[in-house]
N, C-alpha and C positions, 0 to 999 in steps of 0.2 A: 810820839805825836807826829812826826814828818811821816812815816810811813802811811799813818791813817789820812793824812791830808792829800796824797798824791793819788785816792782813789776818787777824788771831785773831780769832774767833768770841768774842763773851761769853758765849754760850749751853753751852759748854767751856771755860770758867775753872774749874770746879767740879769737883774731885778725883772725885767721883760721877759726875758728868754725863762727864766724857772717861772715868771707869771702864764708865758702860753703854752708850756708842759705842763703847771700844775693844773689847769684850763680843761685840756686836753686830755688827760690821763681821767678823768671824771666825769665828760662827755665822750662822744662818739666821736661828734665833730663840734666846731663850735664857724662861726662865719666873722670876716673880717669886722663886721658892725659888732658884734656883742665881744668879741674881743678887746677893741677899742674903747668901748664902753666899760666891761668890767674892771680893764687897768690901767683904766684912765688915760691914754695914749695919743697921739697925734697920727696923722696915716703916715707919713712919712718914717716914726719911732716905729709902728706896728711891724710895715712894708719890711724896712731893712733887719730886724731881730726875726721877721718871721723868712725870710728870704734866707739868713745864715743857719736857721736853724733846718731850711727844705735843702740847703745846698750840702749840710752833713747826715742828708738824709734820715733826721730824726722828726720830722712833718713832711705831709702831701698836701699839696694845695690843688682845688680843683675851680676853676675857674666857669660860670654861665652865666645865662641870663636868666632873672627870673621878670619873666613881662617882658618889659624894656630895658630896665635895670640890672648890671652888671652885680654878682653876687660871688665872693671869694669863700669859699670854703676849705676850711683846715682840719685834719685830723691826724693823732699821731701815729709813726709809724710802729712795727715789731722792734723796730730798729732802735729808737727812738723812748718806748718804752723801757726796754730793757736795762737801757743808758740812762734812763732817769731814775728807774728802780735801784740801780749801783750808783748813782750819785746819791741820793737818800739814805741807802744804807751807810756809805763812806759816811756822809754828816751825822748821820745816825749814831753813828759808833767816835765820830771825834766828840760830841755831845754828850756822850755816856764818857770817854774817859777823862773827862775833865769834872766830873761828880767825887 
């Protein structure tokens, strides 16, 4: 059991953090509004889980304006992806062998 367990990502332990990969891996992009919206969030909760997960390079954030109105955009990386597909699988596989 320890062995399948040390293939989970830390960087998705965080109810938030696997909230804006699983977000993300099923859109393109998603924007700082509908994120916080979908789960439920405070800007400040958003800010800082999506801030650790751009500084391990697993989201780009791409920052304008739309009108007058500032608009943050997120999407996941290659990087990003791939690290959440092997974090899935790890859970994946500690979930099967405890059947």
């Amino acid at each position: 059991m320890i062995a399948t367990l040390t293939g989970l990502n830390k960087a998705f332990e965080s109810r938030v953090r696997l909230g804006i990969m699983s977000v993300l891996m099923v859109n393109d992009t998603a924007d700082f509004a509908t994120l916080k919206r979908l789960l439920d969030l405070t800007d400040g909760n958003l800010s800082s889980h999506a801030r650790a997960l751009e500084d391990a390079g697993y989201i780009a954030c791409e920052k304008r304006f739309v009108g007058r109105r500032p608009n943050t955009m997120y999407r996941a990386t290659l990087k990003g992806r791939e690290a959440f597909k092997e974090h899935l699988a790890a859970l994946e596989e500690f979930v099967n062998e405890q059947k």
